[in-house]
C-alpha positions in Angstrom: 0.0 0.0 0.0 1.3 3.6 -0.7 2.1 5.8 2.4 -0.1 8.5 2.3 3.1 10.9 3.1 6.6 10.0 2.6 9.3 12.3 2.8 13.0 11.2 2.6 15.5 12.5 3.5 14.1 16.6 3.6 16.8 19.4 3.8 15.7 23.1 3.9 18.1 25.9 4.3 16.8 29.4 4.0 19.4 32.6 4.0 22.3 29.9 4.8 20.5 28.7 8.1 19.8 25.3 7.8 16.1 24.7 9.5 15.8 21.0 8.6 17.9 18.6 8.4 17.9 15.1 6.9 14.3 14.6 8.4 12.0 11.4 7.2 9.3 10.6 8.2 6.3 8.4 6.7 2.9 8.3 7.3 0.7 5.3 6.5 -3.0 5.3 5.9 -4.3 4.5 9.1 -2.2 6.6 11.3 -2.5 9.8 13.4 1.3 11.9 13.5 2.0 14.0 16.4 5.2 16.3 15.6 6.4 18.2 18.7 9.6 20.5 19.3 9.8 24.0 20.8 9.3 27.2 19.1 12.2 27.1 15.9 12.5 23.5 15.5 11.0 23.5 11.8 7.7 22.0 12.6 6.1 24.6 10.0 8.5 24.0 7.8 8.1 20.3 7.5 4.5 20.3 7.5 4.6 23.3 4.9 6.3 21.1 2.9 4.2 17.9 3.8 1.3 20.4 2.1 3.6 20.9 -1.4 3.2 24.7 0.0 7.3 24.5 0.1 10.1 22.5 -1.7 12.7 21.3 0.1 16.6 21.9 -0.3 17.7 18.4 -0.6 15.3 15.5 -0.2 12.2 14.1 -1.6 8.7 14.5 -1.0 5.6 12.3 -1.6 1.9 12.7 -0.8 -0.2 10.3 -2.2 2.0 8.7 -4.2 2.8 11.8 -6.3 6.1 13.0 -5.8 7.1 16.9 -5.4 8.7 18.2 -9.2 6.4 15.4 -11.2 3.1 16.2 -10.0 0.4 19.2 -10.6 0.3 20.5 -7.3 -2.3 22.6 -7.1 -4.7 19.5 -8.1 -2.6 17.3 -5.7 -3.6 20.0 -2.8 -7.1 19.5 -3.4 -7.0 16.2 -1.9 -4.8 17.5 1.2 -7.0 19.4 4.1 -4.7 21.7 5.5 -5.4 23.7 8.8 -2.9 26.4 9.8 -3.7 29.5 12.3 -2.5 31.9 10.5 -4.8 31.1 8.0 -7.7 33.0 9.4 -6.0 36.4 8.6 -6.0 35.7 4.6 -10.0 35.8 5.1 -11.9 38.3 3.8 -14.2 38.7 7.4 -17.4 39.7 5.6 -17.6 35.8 3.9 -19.9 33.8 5.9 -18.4 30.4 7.6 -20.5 28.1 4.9 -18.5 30.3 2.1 -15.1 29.8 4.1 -15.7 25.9 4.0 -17.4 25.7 0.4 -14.6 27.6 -1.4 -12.1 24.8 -0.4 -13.4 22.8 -2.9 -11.1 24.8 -5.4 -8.3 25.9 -2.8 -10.2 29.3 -3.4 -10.9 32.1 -1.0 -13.8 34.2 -2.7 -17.2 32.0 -4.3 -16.7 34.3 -7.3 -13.1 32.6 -8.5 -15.5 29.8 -9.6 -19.2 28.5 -9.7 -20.9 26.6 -6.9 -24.0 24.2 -7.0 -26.2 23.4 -4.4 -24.1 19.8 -3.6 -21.0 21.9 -2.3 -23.7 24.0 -0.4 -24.9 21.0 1.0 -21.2 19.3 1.9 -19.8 22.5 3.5 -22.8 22.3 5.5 -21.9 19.0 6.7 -18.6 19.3 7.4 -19.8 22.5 9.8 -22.0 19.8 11.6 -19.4 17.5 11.8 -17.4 20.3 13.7 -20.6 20.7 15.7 -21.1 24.5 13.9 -23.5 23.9 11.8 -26.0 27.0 13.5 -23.0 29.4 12.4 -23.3 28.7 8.8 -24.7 32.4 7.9 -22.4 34.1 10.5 -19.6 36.3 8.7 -16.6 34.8 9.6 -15.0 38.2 11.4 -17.8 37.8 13.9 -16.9 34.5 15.0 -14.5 33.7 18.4 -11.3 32.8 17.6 -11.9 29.4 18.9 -15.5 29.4 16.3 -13.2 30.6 13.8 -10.5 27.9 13.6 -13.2 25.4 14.1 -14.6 26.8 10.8 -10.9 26.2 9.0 -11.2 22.7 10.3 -14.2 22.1 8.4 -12.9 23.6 5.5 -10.1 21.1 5.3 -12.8 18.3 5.2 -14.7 19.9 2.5 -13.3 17.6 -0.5 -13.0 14.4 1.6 -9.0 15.0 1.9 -7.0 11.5 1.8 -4.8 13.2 4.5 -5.2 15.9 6.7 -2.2 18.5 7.8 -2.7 20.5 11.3 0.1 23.0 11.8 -0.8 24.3 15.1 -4.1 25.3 14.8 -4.8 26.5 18.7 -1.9 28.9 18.2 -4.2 32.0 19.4 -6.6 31.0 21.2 -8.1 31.3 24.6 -8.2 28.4 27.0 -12.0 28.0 25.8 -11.4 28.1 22.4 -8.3 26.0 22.8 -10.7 23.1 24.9 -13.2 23.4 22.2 -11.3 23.0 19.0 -9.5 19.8 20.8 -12.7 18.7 21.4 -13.4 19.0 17.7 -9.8 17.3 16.6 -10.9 14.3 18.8 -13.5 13.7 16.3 -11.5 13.1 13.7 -8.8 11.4 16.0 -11.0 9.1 17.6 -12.4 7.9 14.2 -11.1 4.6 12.6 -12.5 5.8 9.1 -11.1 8.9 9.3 -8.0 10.7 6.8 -4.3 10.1 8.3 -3.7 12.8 10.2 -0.4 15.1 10.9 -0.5 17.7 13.7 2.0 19.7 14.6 2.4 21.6 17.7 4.2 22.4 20.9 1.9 22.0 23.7 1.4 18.9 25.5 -2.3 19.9 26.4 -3.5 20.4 23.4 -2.8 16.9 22.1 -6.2 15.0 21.2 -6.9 11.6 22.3 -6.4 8.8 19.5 -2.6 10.0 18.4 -0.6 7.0 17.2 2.7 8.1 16.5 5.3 11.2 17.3 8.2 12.7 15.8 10.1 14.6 17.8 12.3 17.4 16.3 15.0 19.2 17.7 17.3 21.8 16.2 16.0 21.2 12.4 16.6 17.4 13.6 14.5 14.4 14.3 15.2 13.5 17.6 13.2 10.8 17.5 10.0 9.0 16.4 7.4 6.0 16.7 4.7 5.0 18.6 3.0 7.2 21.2 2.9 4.6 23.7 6.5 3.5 23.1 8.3 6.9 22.4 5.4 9.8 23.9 7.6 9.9 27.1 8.7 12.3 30.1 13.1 11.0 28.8 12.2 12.3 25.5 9.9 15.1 26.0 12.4 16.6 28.9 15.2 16.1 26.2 13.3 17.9 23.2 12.7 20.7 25.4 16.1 21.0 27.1 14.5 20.7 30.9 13.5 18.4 33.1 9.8 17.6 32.5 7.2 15.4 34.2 4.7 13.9 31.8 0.9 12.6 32.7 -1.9 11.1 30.8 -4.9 11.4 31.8 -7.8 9.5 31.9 -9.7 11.2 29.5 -6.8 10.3 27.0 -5.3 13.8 27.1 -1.9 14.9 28.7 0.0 17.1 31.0 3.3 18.1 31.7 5.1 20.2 33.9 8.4 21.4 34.9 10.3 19.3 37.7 
């Protein structure tokens, strides 16, 4: 079976700063990624590039067994959802939330760079109930909580029945509410056997959803190290990918803490 992401081997270097290096990591059809590091350890870069919204250095990328430099891209992203915080500022706040999901069918951002028929109307509106917003259809996206807001983007990236789904932080900016709800809304997709492979990137421990399978950790541009969440998800490696010495907890809802010693 073809991995749903495979890249070999990835090098980026930007202004002579190397800010990956060597870094591989493959993700097979049934499994759910975390990748953790602190702030500058190329966790947007990688999953940038996971999205074919970069090219690396040196290395090679696949995503659904289309490789990066042979492939159309921009029909390859259609079948990628891809969630990223920062996302929310390239919105124009006047489109309403059904618009914001709808439009992904053509990696759009306004309904008038192409024609919509009731069907896409129909599967936004679906993938708004799946992230249990549905009533905020008609709202206009700048009047929705940050926390509504990223929820919406999460939709979005389900709107064409992705293959695989990339996360790259996307609680960066939000308020402990918002944070707890939007994990709420990952667990769905986490928690589901059915569901896209999944890639999420971030650097808090609390925001992790139940139903995670595997972690790469990535240190200095480098992976650290990487496998199985119950095998390598531990307080040795977590203290050394963050330079101190950290307790780590899970809790019985599935979810984790951690804490300085």
């Amino acid at each position: 079976m073809v991995a749903a992401l495979e890249l070999s081997k990835i090098s980026f270097v930007r202004d002579g700063r190397t800010i990956l290096d060597s870094v591989s990591l493959t993700v097979e059809a049934d499994q759910r990624w975390l990748v953790l590091g602190a702030n500058g350890s190329g966790k947007t870069t990688l999953v940038r590039i996971a999205a074919m919204y970069e090219h690396p250095t040196y290395g090679s990328v696949s995503v659904l067994g289309q490789t990066l430099g042979t492939t159309d891209v921009r029909t390859l992203r259609q079948r990628i959802g891809y969630v990223s915080a920062s996302f929310a500022s390239e919105l124009r706040p006047a489109l309403i939330a059904l618009d914001v999901v709808m439009t992904a069918k053509n990696a759009a951002l306004e309904t008038w760079w192409h024609q919509y028929d009731e069907a896409d109307a129909q599967q936004a509106q679906r993938c708004l109930d799946r992230m249990r917003i549905g009533h905020l259809a008609h709202r206009t996206f700048g009047t929705l909580s940050s926390g509504e807001q990223q929820r919406v983007l999460l939709a979005r990236s389900l709107m064409n029945n992705p293959s695989i789904v990339l996360m790259d932080e996307p609680s960066a900016r939000l308020d402990l509410g918002g944070r707890e709800q939007l994990v709420e809304a990952l667990s769905e997709l986490t928690l589901d056997a059915s569901a896209a492979p999944l890639v999420l990137v971030t650097h808090h421990v609390d925001e992790i959803p139940p139903g995670m399978t595997h972690v790469l950790f990535l240190k200095d541009g480098k992976a650290m190290t990487r496998g199985t969440i119950t095998e390598c998800f531990t307080a040795e490696n977590l203290s050394e990918c963050f330079s101190m010495s950290l307790h780590l907890q899970q809790r019985d809802n599935g979810r984790y803490s951690a804490w300085a010693q």
